[in-house]
C-alpha positions as CSV (number, residue, x, y, z in Angstrom):
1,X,-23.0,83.8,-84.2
2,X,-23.6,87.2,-82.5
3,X,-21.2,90.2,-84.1
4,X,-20.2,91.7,-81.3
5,X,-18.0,94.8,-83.0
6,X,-20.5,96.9,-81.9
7,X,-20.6,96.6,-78.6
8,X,-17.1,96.9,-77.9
9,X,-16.8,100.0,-79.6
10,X,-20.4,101.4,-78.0
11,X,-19.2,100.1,-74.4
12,X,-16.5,102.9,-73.4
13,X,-18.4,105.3,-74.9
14,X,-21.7,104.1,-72.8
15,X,-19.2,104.3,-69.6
16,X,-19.0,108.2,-70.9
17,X,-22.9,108.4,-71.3
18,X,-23.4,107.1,-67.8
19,X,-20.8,109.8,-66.9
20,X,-22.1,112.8,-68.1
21,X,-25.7,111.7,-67.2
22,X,-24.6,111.2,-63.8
23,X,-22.6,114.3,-63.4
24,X,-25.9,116.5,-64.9
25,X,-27.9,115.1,-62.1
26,X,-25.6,115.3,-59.6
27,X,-25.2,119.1,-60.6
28,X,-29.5,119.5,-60.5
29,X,-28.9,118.3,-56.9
30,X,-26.3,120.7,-55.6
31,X,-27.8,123.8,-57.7
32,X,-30.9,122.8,-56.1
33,X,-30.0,123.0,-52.6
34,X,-27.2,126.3,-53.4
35,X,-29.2,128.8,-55.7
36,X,-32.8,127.2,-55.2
37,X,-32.5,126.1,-59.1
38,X,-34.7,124.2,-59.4
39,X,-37.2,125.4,-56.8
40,X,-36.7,123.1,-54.5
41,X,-36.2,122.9,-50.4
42,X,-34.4,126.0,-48.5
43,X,-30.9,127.2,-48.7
44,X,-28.7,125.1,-46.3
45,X,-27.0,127.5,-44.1
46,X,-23.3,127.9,-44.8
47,X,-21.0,125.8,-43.7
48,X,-23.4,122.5,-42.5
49,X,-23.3,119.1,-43.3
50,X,-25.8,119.7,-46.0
51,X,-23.7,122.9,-47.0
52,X,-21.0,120.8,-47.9
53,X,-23.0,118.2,-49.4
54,X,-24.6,120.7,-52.0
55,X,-20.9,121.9,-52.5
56,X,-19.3,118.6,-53.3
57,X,-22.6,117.9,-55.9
58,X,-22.4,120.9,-57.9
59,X,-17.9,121.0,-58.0
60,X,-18.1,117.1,-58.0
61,X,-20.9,117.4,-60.6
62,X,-19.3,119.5,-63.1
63,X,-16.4,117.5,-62.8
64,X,-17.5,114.3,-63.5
65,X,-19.3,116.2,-67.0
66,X,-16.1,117.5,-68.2
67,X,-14.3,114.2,-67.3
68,X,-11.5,116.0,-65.1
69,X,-9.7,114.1,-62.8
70,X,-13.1,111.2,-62.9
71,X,-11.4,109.1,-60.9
72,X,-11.1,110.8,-57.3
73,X,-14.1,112.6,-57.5
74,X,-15.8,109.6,-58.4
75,X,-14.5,107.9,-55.4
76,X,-15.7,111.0,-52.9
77,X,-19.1,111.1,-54.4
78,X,-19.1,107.6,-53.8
79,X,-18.4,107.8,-50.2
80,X,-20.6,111.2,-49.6
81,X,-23.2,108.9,-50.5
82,X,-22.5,106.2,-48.7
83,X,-22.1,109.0,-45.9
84,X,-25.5,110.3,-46.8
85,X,-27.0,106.7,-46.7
86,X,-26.5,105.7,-43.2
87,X,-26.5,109.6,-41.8
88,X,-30.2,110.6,-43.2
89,X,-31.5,107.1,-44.7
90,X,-30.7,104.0,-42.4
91,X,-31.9,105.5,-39.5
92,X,-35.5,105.9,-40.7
93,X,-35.6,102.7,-41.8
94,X,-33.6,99.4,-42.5
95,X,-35.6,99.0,-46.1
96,X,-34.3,101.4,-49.0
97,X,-37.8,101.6,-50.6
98,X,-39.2,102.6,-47.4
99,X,-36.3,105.3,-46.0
100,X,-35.9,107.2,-49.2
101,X,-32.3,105.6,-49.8
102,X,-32.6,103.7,-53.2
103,X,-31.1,107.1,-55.0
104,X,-27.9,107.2,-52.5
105,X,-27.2,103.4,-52.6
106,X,-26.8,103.7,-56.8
107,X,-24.9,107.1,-56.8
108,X,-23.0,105.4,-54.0
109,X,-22.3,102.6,-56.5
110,X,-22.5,103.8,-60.0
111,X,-19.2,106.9,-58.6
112,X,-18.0,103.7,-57.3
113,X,-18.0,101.9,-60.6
114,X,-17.0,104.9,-62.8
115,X,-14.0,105.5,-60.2
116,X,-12.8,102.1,-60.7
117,X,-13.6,101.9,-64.7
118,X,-12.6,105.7,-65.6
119,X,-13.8,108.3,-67.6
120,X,-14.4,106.1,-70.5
121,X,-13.2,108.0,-73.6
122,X,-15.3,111.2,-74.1
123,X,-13.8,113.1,-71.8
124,X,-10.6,115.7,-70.9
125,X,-8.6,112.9,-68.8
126,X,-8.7,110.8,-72.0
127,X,-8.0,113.9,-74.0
128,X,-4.6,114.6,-71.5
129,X,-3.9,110.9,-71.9
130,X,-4.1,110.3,-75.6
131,X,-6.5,107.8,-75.6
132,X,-10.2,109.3,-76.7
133,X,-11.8,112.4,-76.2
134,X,-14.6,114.4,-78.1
135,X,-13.3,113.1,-81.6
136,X,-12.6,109.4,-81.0
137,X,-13.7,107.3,-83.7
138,X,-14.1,104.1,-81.8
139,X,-12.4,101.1,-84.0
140,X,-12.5,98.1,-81.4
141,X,-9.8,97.4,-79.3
142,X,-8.3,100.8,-80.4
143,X,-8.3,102.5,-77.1
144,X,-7.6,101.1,-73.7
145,X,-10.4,101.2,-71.4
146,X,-8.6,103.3,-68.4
């Protein structure tokens, strides 16, 4: 028989992982395109589609680090991604691998996940809640998983 204490106390906390990995790239992308940190392509001009874009990754992406309010910004990344997908992607080509899409479809999915599952519990929503946050110990079934 396979213990599986373990896992259920290393699952929410993975959720967090995935979280805060997420967030950190999604930051890279809109520091990127904003302040040309990392070198990278040239500053969109204010106020354009990719303007915006590049705002929503670095606000959206420093958000979804600290865990504040995960759920709706979860849920917009989600559907800039989606937005990005079939605006700069689909139309090259109907085949991920060959438009350049495969990175928008999972953001698109994983923000979709993490606003459905939550923060997971190291974060400052589960802090405001009660349920987790920086210090949480992690006995099984001792925290809910919202």
């Amino acid at each position: 028989m396979v213990r599986t204490d373990w896992l259920d106390v290393w699952a929410p906390r993975m959720l967090s992982v995935l979280r805060i990995v997420a967030g950190l790239i999604f930051l890279e992308h809109g520091t990127q395109k904003l302040f040309g940190f990392p070198p990278g392509p040239n500053h969109p001009a204010a106020f354009t589609m990719i303007w915006f874009a590049a705002v929503l990754e670095l606000v959206g992406g420093l958000l979804l680090i600290a865990g504040l309010f995960t759920r709706p910004v979860a849920f917009i990344l989600s559907g800039e991604m989606a937005f990005a997908y079939w605006i700069a992607h689909a139309p090259r080509s109907f085949f991920p691998a060959v438009n350049s899409g495969d990175a928008a479809i999972l953001y698109c999915f994983i923000f979709l996940y993490i606003a459905a599952a939550g923060p997971g519990p190291w974060s400052i929503d589960a802090m405001w809640r009660g349920g987790g946050g920086p210090l949480y110990r992690g006995r099984a079934g001792a925290m809910p998983l919202r």
